[in-house]
C-alpha positions in Angstrom: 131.8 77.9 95.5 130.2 77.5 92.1 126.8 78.9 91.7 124.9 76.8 89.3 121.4 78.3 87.8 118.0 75.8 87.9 115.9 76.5 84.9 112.9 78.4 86.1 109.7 76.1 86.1 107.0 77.5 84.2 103.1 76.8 84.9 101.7 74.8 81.3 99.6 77.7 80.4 102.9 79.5 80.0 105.0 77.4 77.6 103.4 78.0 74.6 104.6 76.6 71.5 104.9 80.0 69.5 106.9 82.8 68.7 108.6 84.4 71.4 107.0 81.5 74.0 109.7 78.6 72.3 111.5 80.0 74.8 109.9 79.6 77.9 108.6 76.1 76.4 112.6 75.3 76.3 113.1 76.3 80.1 110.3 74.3 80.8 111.6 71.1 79.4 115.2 71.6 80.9 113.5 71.9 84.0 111.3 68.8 84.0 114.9 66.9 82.9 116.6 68.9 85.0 114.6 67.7 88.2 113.8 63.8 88.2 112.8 63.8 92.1 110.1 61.8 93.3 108.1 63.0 96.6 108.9 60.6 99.5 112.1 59.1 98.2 115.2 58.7 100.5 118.5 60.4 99.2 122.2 58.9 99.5 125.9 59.2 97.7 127.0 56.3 97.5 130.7 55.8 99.2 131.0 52.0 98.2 130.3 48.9 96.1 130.3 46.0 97.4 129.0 43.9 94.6 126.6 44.1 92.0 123.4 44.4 94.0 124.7 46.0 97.2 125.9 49.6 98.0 127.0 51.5 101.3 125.8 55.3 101.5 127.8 57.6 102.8 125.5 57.6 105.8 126.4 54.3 106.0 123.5 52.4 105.3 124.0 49.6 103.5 121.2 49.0 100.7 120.5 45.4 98.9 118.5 46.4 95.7 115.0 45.0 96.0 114.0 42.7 92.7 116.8 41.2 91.4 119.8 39.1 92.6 123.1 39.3 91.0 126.1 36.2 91.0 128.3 35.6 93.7 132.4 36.6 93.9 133.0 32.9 93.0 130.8 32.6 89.8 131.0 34.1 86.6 129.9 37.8 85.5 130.1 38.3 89.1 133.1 40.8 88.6 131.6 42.1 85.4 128.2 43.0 87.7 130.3 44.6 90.1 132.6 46.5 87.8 129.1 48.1 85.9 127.0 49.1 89.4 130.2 50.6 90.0 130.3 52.9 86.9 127.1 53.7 87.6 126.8 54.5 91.1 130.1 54.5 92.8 130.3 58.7 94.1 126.5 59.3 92.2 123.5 60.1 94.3 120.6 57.8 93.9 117.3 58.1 95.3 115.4 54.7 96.7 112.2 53.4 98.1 112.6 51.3 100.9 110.9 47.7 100.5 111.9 46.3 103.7 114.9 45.7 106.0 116.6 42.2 105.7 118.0 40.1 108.8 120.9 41.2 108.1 120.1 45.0 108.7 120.6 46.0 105.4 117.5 48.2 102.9 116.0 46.6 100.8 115.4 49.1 98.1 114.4 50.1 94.2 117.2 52.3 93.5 117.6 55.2 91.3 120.2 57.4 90.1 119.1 60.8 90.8 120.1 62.0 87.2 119.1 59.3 85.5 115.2 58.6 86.7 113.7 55.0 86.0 114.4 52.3 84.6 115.5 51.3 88.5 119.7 50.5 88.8 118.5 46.7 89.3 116.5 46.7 86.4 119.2 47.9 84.0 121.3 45.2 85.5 118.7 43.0 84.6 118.9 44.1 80.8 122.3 43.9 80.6 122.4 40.3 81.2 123.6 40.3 85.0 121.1 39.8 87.3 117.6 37.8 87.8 114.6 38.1 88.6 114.5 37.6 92.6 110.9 38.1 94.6 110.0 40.5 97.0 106.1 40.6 98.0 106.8 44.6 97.8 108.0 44.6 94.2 105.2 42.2 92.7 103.8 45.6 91.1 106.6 45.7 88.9 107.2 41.8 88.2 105.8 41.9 84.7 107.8 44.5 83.6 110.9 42.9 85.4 110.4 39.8 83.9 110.1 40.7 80.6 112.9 42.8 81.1 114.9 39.6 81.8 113.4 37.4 79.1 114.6 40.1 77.0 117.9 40.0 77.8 117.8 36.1 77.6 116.1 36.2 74.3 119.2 38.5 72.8 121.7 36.2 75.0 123.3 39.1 77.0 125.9 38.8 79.8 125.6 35.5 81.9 122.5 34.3 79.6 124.9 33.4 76.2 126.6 30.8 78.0 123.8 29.4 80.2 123.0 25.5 80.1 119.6 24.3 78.0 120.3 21.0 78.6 117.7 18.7 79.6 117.8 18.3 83.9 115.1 18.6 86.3 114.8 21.5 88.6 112.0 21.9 91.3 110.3 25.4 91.8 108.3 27.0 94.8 105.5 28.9 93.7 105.0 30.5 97.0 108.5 31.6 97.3 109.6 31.8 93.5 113.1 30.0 94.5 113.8 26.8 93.1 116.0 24.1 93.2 117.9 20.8 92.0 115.9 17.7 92.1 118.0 16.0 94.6 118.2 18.5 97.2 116.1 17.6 100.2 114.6 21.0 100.3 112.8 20.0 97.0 110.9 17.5 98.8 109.7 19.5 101.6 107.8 21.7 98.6 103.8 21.4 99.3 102.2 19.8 96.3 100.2 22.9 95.3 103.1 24.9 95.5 105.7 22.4 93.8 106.9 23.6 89.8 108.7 21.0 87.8 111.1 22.7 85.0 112.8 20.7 82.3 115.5 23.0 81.9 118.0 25.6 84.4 117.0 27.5 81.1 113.3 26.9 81.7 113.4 27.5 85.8 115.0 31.4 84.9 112.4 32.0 81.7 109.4 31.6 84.4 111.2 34.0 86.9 112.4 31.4 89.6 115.9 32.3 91.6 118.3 29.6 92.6 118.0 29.1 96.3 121.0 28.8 98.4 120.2 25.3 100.4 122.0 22.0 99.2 124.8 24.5 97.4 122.7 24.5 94.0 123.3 28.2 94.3 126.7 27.2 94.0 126.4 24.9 91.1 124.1 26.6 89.1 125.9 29.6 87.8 129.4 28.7 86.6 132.2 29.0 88.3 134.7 32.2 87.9 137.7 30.4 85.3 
């Protein structure tokens, strides 16, 4: 077995920014980069991929990344989104707050490679174009910054945002829920008045953070399909 030495942490009176204390101020930095642990957060390696939101732990939990939503095997960038969560996590360990447990069993979590710190795996999926933003009352903290991070991303047309429709069409939000869908879809009209968005655009319904919902297939319809 390979013994590998930690850079000794040093209290901040020590690391001194002169003569023979550069030194010491060097281990001290390796160690803060060296260590990105936060109390409190859970620890897996991650055995599997599954797609690009989803991972199974060697433990075998299965873990949904809390905050965004990522296309389905059928649509497009859905390999691509799969392909980069599997560079980056596939055999890593990542850390991850739990948000809260779906019905399907699975964590809903932030995730973080352990080597890596924040930005959260989600959110760099999210920058690179291939995911959205997707609501959890547990992550509202962060929606801002997960927003912007998307409208970003948009802005520069990255991944699945350079070839998605402006055209004019009308798409009914939820405010409550943050989901939204196509005007004809009977779960539009079920939408209570103070909670109902109109949006001119599929472009429009993404800028102001709204996810597709799955009812009446407009999950389906909305992203295109794989060619």
């Amino acid at each position: 077995m390979r013994n590998h030495l930690r850079p000794i942490c040093l209290p901040a009176h020590l690391t001194l920014c002169s003569g023979p204390w550069i030194v010491l101020t060097l281990l001290a930095v390796a160690c803060a980069a060296a260590d990105r642990s936060v109390p409190g957060r859970k620890t897996c390696r991650v055995e599997k991929v599954l797609d690009g939101d989803t991972i199974v732990c060697a433990g075998g939990q299965t873990i949904r990344y809390a905050g965004i939503d990522t296309p389905e095997v059928f649509q497009a960038f859905a390999e691509r989104a799969r392909q980069t969560n599997r560079t980056w996590v596939l055999r890593q360990t990542v850390e991850y707050d739990e948000v809260e447990r779906d019905h399907y069993g699975r964590i809903i979590a932030l995730v973080y490679r352990k080597d890596w710190g924040p930005p959260s795996v989600g959110e760099r999926l999210l920058a690179e174009g291939l995911a959205w933003v997707y609501d959890h009352e547990d992550v509202r903290r962060d929606w801002d910054r997960l927003l912007e991070t998307q409208r970003r991303a948009m802005r520069a047309g990255r991944g699945l945002w350079g070839g998605l429709s402006r055209e004019p069409a009308t798409f009914i939000g939820n405010a409550r829920t943050r989901r939204f869908h196509t005007a004809q879809c009977v779960m539009a009209d079920r939408i209570q008045p103070r909670y109902r968005r109109t949006f001119a655009s599929l472009w429009e319904a993404f800028w102001e953070g709204y996810a597709p919902a799955r009812e009446c297939a407009a999950y389906v319809r909305l992203i295109p399909l794989r060619r």
